[in-house]
N, CA, C and O atoms as a Tripos MOL2 file, in Angstrom:
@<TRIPOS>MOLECULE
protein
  212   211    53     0     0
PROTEIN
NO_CHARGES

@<TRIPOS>ATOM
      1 N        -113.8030   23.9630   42.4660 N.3       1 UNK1
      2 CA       -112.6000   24.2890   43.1860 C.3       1 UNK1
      3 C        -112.8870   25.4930   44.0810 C.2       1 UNK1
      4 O        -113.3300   26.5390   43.6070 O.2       1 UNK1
      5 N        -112.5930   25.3130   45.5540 N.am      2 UNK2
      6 CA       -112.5760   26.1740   46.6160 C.3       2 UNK2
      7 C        -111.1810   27.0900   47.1440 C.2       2 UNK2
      8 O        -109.9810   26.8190   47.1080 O.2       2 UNK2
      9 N        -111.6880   27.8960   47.4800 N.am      3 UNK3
     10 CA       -110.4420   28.5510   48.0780 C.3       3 UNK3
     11 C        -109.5960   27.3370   49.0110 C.2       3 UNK3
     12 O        -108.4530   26.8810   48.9830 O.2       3 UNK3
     13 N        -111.0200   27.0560   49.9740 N.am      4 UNK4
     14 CA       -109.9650   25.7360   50.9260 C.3       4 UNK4
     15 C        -109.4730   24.7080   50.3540 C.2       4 UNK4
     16 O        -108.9560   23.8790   51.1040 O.2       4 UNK4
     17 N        -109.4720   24.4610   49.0230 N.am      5 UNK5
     18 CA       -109.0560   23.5720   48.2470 C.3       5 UNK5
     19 C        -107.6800   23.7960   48.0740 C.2       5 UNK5
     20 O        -107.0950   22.7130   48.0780 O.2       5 UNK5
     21 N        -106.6340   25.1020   47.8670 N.am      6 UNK6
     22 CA       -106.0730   25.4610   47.1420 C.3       6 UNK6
     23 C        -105.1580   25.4820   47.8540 C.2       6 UNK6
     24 O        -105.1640   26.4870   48.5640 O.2       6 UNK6
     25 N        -103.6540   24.2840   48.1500 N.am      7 UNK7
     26 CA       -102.7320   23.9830   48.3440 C.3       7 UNK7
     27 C        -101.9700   24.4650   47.1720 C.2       7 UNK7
     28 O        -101.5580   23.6040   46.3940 O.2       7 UNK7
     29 N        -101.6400   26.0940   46.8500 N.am      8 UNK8
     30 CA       -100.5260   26.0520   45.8730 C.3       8 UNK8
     31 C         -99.8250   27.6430   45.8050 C.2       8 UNK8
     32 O        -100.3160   28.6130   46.3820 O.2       8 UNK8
     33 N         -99.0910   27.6650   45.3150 N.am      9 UNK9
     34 CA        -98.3130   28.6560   44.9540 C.3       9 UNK9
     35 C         -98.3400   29.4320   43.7410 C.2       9 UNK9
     36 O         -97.8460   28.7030   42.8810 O.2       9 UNK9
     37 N         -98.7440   30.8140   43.0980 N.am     10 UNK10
     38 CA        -98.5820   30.8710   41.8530 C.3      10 UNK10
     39 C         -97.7220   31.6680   41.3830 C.2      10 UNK10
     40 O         -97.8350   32.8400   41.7440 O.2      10 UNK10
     41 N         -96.5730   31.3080   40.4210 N.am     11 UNK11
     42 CA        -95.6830   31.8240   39.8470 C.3      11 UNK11
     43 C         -95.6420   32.2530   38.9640 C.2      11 UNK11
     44 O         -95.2180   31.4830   38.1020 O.2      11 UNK11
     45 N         -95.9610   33.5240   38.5120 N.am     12 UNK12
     46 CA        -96.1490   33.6170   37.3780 C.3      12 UNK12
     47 C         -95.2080   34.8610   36.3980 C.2      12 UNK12
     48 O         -95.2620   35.9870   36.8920 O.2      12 UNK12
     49 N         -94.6970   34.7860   35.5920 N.am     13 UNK13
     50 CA        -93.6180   35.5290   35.0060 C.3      13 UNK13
     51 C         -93.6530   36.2560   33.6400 C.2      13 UNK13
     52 O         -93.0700   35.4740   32.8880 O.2      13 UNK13
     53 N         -94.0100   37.2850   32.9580 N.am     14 UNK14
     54 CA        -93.8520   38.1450   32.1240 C.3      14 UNK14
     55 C         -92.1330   38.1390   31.4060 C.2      14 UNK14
     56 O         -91.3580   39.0720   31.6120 O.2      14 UNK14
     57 N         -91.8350   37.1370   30.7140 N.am     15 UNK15
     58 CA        -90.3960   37.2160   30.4250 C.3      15 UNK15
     59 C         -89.4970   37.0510   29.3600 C.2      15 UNK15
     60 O         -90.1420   36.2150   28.7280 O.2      15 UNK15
     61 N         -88.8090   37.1750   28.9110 N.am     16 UNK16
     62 CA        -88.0630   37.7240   27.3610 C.3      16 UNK16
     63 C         -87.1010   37.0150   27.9930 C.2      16 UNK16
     64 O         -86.8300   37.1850   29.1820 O.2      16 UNK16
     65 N         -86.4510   36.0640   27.1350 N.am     17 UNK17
     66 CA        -85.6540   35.1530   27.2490 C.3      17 UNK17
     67 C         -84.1760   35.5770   25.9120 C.2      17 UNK17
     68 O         -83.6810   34.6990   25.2040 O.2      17 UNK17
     69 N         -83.7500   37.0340   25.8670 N.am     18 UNK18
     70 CA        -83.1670   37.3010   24.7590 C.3      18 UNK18
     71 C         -82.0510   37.7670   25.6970 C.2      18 UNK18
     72 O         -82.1980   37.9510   26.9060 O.2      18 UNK18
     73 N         -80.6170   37.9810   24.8200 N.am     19 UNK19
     74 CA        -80.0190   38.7890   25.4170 C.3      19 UNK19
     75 C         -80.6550   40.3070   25.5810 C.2      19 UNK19
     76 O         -80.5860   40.5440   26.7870 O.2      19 UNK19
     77 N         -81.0460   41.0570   25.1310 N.am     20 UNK20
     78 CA        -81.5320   42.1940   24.9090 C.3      20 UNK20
     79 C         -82.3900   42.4430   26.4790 C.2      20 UNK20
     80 O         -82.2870   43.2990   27.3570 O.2      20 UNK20
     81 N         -83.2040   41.3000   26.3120 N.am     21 UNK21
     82 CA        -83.7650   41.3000   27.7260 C.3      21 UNK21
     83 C         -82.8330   41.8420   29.0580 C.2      21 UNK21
     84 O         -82.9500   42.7990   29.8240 O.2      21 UNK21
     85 N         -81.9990   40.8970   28.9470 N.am     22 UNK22
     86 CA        -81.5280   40.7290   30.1990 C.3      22 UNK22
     87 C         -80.4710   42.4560   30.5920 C.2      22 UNK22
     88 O         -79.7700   42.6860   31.5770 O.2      22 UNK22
     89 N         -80.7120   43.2000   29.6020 N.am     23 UNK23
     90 CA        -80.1340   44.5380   30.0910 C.3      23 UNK23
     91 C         -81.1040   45.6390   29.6580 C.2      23 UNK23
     92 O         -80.9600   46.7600   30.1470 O.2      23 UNK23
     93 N         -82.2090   45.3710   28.6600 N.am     24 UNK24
     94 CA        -82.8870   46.8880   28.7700 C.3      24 UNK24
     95 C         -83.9230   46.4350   28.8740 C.2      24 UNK24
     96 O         -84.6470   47.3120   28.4020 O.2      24 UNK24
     97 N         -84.6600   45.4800   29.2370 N.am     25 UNK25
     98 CA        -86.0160   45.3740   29.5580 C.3      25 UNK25
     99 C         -86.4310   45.2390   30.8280 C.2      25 UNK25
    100 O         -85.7100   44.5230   31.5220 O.2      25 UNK25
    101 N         -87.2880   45.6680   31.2940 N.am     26 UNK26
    102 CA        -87.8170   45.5770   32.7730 C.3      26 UNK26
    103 C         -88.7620   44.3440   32.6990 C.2      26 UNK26
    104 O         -89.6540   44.2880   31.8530 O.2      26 UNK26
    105 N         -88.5420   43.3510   33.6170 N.am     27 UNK27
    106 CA        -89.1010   42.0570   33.9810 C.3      27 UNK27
    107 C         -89.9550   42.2320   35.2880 C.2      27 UNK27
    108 O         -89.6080   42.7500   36.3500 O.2      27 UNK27
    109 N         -90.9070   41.7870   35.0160 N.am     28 UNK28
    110 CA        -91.3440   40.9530   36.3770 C.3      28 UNK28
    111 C         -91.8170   39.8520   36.9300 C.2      28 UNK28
    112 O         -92.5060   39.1250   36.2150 O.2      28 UNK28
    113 N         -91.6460   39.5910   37.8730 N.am     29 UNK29
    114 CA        -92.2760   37.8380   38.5040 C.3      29 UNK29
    115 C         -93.4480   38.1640   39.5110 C.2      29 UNK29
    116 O         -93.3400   39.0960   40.3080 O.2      29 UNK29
    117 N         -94.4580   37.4460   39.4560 N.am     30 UNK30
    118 CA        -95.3700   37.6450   40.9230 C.3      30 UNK30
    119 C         -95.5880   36.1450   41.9910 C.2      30 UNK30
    120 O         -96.2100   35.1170   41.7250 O.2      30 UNK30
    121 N         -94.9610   36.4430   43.0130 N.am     31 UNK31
    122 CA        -95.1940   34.4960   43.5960 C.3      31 UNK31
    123 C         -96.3050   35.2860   44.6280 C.2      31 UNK31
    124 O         -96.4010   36.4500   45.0170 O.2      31 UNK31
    125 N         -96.8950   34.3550   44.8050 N.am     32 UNK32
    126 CA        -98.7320   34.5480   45.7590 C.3      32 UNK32
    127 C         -98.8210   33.2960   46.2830 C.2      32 UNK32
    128 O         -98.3970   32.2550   45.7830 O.2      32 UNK32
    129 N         -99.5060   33.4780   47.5210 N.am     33 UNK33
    130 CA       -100.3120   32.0300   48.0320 C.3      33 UNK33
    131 C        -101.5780   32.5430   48.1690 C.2      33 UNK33
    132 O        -102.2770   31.7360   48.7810 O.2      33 UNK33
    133 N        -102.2990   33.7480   47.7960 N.am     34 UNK34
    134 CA       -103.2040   34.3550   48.3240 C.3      34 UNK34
    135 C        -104.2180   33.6300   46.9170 C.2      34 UNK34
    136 O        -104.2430   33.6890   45.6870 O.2      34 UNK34
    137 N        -104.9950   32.9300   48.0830 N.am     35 UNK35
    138 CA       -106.3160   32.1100   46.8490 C.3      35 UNK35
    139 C        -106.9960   33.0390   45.8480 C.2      35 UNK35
    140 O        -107.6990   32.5880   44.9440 O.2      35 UNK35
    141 N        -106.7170   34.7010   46.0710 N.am     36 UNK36
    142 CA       -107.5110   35.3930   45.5340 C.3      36 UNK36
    143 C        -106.9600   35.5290   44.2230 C.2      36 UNK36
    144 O        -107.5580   36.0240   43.2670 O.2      36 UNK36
    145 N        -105.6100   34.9970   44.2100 N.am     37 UNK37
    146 CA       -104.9780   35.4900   42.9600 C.3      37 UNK37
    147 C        -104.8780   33.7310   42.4560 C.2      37 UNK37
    148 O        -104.8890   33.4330   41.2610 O.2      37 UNK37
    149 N        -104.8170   33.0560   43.1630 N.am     38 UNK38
    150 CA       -104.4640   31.3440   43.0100 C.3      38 UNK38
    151 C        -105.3120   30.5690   41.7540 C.2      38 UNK38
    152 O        -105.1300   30.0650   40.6460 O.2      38 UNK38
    153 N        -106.4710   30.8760   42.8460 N.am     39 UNK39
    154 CA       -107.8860   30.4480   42.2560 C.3      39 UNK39
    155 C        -108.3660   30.6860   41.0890 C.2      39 UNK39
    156 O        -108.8580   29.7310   40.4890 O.2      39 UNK39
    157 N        -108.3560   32.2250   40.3510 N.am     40 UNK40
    158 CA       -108.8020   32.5350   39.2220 C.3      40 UNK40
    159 C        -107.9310   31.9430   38.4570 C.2      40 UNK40
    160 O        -108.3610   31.4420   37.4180 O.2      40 UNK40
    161 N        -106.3330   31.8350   38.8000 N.am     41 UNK41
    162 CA       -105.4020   31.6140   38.1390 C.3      41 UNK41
    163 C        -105.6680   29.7370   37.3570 C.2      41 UNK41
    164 O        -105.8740   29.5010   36.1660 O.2      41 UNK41
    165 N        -105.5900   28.9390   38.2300 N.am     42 UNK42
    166 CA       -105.8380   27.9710   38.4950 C.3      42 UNK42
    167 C        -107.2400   27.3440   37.2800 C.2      42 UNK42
    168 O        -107.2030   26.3570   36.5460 O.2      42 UNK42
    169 N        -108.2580   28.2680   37.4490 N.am     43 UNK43
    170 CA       -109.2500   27.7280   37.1890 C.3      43 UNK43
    171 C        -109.4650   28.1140   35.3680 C.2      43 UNK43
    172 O        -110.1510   27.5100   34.5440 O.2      43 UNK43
    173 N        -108.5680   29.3670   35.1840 N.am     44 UNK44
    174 CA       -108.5070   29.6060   34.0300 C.3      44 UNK44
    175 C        -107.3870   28.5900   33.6280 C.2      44 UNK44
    176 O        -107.7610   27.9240   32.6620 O.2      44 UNK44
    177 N        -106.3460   28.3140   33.9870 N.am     45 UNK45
    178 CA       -105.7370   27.2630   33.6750 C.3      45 UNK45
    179 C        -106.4640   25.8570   32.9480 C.2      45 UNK45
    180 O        -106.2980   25.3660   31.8310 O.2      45 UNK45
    181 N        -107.1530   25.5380   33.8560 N.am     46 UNK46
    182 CA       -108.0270   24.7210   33.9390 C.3      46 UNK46
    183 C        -108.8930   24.3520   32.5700 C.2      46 UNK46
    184 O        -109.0020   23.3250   31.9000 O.2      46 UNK46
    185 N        -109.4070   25.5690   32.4880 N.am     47 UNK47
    186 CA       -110.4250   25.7240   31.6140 C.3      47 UNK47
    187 C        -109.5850   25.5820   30.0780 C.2      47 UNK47
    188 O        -110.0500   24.9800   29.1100 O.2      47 UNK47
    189 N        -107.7720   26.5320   30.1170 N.am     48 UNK48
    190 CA       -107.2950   26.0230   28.9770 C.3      48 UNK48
    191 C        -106.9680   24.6410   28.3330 C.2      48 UNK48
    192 O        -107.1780   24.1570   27.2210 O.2      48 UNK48
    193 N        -106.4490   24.2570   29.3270 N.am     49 UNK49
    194 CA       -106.1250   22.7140   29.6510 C.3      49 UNK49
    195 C        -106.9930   21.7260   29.0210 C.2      49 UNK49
    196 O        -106.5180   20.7740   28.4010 O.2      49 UNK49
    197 N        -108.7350   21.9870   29.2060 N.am     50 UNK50
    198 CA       -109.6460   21.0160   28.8790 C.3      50 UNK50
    199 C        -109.5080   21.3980   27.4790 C.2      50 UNK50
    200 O        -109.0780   20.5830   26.6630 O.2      50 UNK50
    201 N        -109.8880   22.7390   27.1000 N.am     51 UNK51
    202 CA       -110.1830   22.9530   26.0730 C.3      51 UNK51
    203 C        -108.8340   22.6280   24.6450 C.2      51 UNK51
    204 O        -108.6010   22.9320   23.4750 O.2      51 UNK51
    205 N        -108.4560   22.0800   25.4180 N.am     52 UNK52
    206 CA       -106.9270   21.2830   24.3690 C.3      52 UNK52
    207 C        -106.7840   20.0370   24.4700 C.2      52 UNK52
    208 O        -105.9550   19.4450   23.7790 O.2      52 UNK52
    209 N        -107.6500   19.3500   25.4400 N.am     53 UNK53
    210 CA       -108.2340   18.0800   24.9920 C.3      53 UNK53
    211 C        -108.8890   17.6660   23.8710 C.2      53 UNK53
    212 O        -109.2740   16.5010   23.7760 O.2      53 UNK53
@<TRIPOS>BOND
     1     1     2 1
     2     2     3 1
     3     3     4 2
     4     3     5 am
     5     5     6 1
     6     6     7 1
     7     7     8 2
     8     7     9 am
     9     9    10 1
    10    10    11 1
    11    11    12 2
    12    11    13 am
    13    13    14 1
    14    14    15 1
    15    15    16 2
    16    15    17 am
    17    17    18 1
    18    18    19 1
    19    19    20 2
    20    19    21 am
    21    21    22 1
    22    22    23 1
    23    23    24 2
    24    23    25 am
    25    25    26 1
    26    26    27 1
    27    27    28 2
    28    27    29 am
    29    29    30 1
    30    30    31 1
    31    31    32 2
    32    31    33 am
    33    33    34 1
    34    34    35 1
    35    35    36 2
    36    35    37 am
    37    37    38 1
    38    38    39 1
    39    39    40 2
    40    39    41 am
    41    41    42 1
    42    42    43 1
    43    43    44 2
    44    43    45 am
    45    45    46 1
    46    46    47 1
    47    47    48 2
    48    47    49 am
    49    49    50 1
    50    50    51 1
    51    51    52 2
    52    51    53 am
    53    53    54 1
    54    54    55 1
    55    55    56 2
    56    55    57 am
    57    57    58 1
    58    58    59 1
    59    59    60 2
    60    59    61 am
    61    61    62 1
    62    62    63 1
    63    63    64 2
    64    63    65 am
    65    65    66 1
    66    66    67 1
    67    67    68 2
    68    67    69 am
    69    69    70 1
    70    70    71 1
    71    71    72 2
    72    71    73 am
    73    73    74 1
    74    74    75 1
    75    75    76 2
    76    75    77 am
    77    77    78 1
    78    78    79 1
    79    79    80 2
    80    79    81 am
    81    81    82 1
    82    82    83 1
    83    83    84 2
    84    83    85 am
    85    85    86 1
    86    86    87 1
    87    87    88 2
    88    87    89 am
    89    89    90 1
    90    90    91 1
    91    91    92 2
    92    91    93 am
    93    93    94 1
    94    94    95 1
    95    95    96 2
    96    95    97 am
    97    97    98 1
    98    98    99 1
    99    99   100 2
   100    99   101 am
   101   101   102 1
   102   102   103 1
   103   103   104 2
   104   103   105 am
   105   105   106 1
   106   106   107 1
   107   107   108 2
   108   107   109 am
   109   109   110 1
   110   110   111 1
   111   111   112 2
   112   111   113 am
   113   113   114 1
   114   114   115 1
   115   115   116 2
   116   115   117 am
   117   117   118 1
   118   118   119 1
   119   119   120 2
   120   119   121 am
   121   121   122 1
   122   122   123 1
   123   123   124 2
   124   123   125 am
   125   125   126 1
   126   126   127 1
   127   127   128 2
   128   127   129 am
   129   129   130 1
   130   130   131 1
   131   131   132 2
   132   131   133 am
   133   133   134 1
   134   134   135 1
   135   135   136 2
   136   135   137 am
   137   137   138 1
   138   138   139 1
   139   139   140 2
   140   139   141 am
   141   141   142 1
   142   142   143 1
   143   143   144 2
   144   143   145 am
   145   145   146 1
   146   146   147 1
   147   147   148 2
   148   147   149 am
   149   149   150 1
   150   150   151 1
   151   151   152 2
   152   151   153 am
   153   153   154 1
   154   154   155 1
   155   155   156 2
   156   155   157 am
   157   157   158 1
   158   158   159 1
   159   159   160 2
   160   159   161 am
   161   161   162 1
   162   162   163 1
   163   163   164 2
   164   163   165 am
   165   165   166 1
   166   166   167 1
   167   167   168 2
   168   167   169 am
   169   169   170 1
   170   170   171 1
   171   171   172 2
   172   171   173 am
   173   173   174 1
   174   174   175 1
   175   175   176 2
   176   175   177 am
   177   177   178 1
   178   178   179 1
   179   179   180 2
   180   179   181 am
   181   181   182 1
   182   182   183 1
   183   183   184 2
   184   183   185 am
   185   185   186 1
   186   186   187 1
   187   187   188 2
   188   187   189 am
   189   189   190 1
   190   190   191 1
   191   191   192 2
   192   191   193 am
   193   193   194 1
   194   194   195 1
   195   195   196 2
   196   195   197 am
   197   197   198 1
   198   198   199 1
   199   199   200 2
   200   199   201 am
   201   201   202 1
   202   202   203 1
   203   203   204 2
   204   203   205 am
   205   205   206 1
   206   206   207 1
   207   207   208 2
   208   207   209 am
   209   209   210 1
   210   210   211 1
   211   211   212 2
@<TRIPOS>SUBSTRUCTURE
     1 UNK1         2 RESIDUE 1 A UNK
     2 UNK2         6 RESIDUE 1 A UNK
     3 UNK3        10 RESIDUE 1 A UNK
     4 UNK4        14 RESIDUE 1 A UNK
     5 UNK5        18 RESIDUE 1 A UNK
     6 UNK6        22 RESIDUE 1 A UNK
     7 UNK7        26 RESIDUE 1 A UNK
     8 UNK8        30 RESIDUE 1 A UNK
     9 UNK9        34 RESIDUE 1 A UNK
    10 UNK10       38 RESIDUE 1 A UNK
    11 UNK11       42 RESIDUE 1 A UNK
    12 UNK12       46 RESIDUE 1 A UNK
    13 UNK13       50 RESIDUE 1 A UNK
    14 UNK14       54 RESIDUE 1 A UNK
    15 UNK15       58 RESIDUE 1 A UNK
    16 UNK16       62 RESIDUE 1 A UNK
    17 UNK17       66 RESIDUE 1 A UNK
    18 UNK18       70 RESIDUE 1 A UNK
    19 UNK19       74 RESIDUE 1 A UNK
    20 UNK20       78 RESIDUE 1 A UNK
    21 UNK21       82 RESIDUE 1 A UNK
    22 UNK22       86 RESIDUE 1 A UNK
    23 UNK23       90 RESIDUE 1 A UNK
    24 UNK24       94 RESIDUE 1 A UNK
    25 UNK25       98 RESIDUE 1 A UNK
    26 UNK26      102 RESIDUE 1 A UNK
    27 UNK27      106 RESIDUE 1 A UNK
    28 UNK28      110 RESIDUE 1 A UNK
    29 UNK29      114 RESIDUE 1 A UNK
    30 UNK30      118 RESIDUE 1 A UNK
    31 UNK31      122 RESIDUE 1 A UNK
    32 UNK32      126 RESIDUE 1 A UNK
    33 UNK33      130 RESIDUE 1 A UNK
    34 UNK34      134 RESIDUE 1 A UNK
    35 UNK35      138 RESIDUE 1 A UNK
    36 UNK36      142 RESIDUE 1 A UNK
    37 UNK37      146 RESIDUE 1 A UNK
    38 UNK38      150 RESIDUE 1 A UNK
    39 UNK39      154 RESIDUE 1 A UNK
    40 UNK40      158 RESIDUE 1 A UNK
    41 UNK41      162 RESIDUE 1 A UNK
    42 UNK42      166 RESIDUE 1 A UNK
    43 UNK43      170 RESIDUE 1 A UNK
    44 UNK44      174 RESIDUE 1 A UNK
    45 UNK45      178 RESIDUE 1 A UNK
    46 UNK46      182 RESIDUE 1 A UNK
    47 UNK47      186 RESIDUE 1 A UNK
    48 UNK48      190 RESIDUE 1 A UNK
    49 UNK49      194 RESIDUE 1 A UNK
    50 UNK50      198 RESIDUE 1 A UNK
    51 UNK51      202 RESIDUE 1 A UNK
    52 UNK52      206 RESIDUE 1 A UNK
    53 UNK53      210 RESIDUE 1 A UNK
């Protein structure tokens, strides 16, 4: 997998799904198209993915 390969977006979110969350915890989201962040993302994905085959 190439950078010029990489038609995607990555969304990725740090997040607490509690009430508690939603008033004293600080959240964040990161959205990127930048392959630099895509790619590693992607490929470690990847690598979990097989390895749960």
């Amino acid at each position: 997998m190439n950078a010029s390969d990489i038609d995607a977006i990555l969304a990725a979110t740090l997040e607490d799904r509690t009430l508690s969350a939603a008033t004293e915890n600080h959240e964040n989201v990161l959205v990127s198209d930048d392959p630099r962040l895509v790619l590693p993302f992607c490929r470690a994905f990847d690598d979990l993915w097989t390895a749960l085959e």
